[in-house]
C-alpha positions in Angstrom: 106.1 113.7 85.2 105.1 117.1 86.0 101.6 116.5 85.1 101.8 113.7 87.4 103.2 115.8 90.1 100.5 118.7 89.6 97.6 115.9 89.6 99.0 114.5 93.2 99.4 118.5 94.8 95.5 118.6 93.3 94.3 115.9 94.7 96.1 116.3 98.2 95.2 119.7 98.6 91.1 118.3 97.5 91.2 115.8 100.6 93.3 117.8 103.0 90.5 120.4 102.3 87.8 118.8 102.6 89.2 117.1 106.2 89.6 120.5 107.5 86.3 121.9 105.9 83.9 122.6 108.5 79.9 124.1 108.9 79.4 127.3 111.1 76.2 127.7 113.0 75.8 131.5 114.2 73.9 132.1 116.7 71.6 135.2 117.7 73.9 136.1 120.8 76.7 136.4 118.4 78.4 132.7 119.3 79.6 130.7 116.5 80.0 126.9 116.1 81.9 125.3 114.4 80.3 122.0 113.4 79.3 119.5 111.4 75.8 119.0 110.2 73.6 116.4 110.4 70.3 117.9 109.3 67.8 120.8 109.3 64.5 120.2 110.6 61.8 122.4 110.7 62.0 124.0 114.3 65.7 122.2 115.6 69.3 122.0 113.9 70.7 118.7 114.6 74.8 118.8 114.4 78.1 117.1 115.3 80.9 119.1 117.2 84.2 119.6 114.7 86.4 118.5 116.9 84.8 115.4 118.0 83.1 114.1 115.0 82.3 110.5 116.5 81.1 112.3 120.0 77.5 113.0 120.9 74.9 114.5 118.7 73.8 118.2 119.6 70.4 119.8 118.6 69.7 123.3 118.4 66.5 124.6 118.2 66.4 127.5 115.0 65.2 130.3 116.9 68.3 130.4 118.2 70.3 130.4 114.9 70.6 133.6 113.1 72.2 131.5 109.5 74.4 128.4 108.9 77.0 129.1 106.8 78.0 125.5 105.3 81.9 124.1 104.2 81.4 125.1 100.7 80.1 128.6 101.5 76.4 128.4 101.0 74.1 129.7 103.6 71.0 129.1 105.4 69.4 132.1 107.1 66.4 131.8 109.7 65.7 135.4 110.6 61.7 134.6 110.2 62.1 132.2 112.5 60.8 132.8 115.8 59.1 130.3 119.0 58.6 131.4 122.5 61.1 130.0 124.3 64.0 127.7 123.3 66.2 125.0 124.8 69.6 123.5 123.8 69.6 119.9 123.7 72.7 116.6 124.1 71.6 113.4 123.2 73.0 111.1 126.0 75.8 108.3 124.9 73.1 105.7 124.3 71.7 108.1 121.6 68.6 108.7 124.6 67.8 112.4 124.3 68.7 114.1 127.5 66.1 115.2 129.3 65.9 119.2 129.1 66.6 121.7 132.3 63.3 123.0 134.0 62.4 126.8 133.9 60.8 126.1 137.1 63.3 127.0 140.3 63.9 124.7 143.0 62.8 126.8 146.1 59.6 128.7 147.0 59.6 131.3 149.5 55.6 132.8 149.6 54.0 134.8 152.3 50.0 134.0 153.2 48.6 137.5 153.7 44.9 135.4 154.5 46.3 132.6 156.8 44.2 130.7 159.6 44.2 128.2 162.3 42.2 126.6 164.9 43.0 129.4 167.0 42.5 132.3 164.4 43.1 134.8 162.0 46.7 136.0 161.1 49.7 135.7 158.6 52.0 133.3 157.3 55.9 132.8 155.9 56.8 129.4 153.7 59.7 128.4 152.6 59.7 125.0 150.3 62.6 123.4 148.5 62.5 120.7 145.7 64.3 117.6 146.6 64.2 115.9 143.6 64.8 116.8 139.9 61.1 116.4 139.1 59.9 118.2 142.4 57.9 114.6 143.3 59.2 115.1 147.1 59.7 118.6 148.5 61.1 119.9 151.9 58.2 122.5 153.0 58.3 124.4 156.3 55.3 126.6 157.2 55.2 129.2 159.9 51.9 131.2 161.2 50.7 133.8 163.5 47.3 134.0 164.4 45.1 135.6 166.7 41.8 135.0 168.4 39.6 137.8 167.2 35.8 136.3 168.8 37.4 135.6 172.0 34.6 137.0 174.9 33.6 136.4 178.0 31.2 137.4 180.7 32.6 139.7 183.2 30.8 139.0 185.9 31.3 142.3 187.8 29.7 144.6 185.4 27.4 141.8 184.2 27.7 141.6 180.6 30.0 140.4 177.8 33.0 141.9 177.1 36.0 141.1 174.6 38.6 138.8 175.7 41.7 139.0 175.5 43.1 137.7 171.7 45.5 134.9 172.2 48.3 134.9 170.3 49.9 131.3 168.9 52.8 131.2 166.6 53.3 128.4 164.5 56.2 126.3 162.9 55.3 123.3 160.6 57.9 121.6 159.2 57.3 118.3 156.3 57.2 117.6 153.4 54.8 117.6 150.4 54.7 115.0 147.8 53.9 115.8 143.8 52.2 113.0 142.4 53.1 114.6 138.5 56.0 116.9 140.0 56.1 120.3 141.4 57.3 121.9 137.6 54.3 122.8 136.1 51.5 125.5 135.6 49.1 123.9 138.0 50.2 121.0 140.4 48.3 119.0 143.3 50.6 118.0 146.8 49.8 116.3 149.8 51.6 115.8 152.8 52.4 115.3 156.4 53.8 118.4 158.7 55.2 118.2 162.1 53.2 120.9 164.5 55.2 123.1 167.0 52.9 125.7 168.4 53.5 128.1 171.5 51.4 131.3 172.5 48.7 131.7 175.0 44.8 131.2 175.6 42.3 132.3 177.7 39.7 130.8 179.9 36.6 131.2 181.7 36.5 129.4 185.1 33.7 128.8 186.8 32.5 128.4 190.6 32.0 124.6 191.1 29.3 125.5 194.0 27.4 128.2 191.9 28.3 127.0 188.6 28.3 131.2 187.8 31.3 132.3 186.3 34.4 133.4 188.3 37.0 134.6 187.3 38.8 135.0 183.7 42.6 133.5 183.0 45.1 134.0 180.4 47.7 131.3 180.1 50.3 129.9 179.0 49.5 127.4 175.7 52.0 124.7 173.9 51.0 122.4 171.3 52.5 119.5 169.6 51.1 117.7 166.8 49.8 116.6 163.2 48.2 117.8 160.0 48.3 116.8 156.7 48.2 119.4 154.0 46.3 119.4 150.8 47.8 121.8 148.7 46.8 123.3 144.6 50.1 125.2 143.3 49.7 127.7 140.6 52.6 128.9 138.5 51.1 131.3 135.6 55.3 131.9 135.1 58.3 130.2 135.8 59.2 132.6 139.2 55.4 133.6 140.1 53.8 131.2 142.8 50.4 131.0 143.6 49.0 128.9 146.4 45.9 127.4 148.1 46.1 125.0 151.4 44.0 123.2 153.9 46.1 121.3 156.6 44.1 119.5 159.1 44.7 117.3 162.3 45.4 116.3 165.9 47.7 117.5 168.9 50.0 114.7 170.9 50.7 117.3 173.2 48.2 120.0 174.3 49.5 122.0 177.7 47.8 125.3 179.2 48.9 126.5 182.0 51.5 123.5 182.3 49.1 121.0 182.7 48.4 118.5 179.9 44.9 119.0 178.3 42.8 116.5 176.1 43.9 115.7 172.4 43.1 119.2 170.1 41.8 119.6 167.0 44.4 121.5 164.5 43.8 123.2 161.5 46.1 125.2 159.6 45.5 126.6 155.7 45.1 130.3 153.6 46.1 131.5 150.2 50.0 131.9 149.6 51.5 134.0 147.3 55.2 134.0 146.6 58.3 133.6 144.5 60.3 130.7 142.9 64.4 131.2 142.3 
């Protein structure tokens, strides 16, 4: 009877062990997990959480495991092992692995120290903001300065030509630019339309209609409203350094100097960007 007895408290204490008996992944940063494990691979960990053994399965890729140390206390140890960057992945319900999180950042804010436009040479401020989680459609809003640095004219009272004055026009661009392969990636093509809201000044030589010799020389008021479509290469040699080259190019609905509406204008807006993603 007591031999009976001893051989039940055996086997009890066998299957109420092995029920509570659990893996332990430690991790580099010092976290432990307490796990059940499904299998070692050669660069990822595959595993069950403890305490929800019929839940998703997690995989973990070894370079961020320091050792396993397994229910019946054998160890694995992966100090040799080493990659570049890692990643923590859940398979989804359907047993789908989930797609991982992007290093890239959503948002782009760049400056264009070599920026131009129809009217001139000057600088520019972007800011541009993924929409998506690809980065396919992205918010982008533009802004210039520029300055007319060739603008002359002939002054007719000393008889030659002097320089003119150097019209300022500010722009603001907002749109959008569309990724055909997504905005997160080392090099990336976009295209896209911008609204044009431009306001500044220009300067004009009028002439005498009964001489045809010019007269007199004008600096007024200028206001632009338009088009373009940019062509844009991205360049992302790291996950938070942007690099940028753009040609935008198109047509005015509005075109005032002076207050008086003008003929259709050709715009043209592009320059090398350089910039930071977060």
């Amino acid at each position: 009877m007591q031999f009976k007895t001893l051989l039940f408290s055996l086997v009890a204490t066998a299957l109420f062990g092995s029920a509570w008996a659990q893996d332990k992944i430690h991790k580099r940063d010092g976290e432990v997990i307490e796990a059940k494990i499904k299998s070692v691979g050669t660069k990822t960990v595959t595993y069950l959480r403890f305490d929800n053994q019929t839940g998703p399965e997690y995989t973990i890729v070894k370079a961020e495991v320091a050792k396993i140390v397994y229910q019946n206390g054998s160890e694995d140890s992966f100090d040799g092992v080493r990659t570049p960057r890692s990643s923590r992945h859940r398979k989804d319900d359907d047993g789908s692995a989930a797609e991982p999180k992007s290093a890239y950042k959503t948002n782009v804010l760049a400056i264009s120290p070599m920026q131009f436009s129809e009217n001139g040479l000057g600088l520019g401020l972007s800011y541009e903001r993924a929409i998506d989680k690809k980065g396919v459609i992205a918010f982008y809003l533009p802004t210039a300065l520029t300055l007319n640095l060739n603008s002359t004219y002939y002054d007719a009272a000393s008889g030659s030509t002097v320089n003119g004055h150097q019209d300022a026009m500010f722009y603001a661009m907002p749109g959008i630019k569309v990724y055909p392969t997504g905005s997160f990636g080392i090099v990336r093509y976009a295209v896209g339309p911008s609204l044009v809201i431009a306001d500044g000044q220009k300067s004009s030589t009028y002439y005498d209609p009964s001489s045809g010799n010019p007269s007199s020389y004008q600096t007024q008021s200028h206001f632009m409203l338009g088009i373009v479509v940019n062509n844009s290469l991205n360049i992302n040699p790291s996950p938070h350094v942007y690099l940028g080259l753009e040609l935008g190019l198109g047509f005015s609905y509005m075109n005032r100097v002076g207050g008086l509406n003008q003929n259709t204008a050709f715009i043209a807006q592009g320059g090398f960007r350089i910039g930071y993603r977060f």
